[in-house]
C-alpha positions in Angstrom: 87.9 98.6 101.9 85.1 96.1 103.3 85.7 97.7 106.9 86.0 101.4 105.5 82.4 102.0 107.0 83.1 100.8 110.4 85.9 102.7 111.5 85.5 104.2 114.8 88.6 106.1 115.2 90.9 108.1 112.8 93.3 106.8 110.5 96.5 108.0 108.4 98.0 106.1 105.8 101.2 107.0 104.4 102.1 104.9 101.1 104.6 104.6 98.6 103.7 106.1 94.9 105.7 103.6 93.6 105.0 100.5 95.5 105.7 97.3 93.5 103.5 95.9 96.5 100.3 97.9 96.9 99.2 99.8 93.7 98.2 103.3 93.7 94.7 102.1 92.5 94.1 100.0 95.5 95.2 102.9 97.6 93.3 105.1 96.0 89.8 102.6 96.4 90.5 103.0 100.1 90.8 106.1 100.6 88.0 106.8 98.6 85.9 104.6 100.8 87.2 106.3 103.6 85.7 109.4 102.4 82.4 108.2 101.5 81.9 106.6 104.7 82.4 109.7 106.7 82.4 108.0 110.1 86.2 109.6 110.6 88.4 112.1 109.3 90.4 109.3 107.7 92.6 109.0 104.9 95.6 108.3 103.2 98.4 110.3 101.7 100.4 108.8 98.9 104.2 110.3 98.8 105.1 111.3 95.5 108.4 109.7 94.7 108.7 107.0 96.5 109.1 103.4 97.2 108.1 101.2 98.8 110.2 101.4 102.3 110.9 104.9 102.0 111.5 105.9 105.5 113.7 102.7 106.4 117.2 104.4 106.1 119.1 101.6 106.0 117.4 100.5 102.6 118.5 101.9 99.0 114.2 102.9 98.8 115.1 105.9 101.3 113.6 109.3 100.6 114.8 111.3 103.3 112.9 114.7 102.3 109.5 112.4 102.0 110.1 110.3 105.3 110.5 113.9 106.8 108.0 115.0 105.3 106.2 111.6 106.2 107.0 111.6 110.0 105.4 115.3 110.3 102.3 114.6 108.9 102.2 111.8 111.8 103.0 113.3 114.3 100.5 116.1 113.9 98.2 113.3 113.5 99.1 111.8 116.4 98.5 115.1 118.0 95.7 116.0 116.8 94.0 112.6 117.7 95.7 111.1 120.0 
């Protein structure tokens, strides 16, 4: 959050709802920095239903319809910005 206001280049984050790792709160302090800072069109999504390593299929913490979902919304990032 300290670097929020320093960013020079556009972010994504993609994050588990149900993280036992990073709670939704600290995800949700971030991206709100993010948006106050306003240096870049940054900010985070956080994938309803999900957790924590949602798009690694070889894990029981797959979500196949939201690390579709997921890899879309990168790569139209990654589009747009890149």
């Amino acid at each position: 959050m300290e670097i929020a206001g320093s960013l020079n280049r556009p972010v994504l984050g993609l994050y588990a709802e149900n993280d036992g790792n990073i709670p939704v709160a600290s995800v949700q302090r971030m991206n709100d920095a993010l948006a106050a800072a306003r240096l870049t069109p940054s900010h985070i999504d956080i994938l309803p239903g999900t957790s924590h390593g949602f798009h690694a299929d070889y894990r029981a913490s797959y979500n196949a319809e939201q690390a579709n979902l997921g890899w879309a919304k990168a790569t139209a990032w990654f589009g747009k910005y890149l």
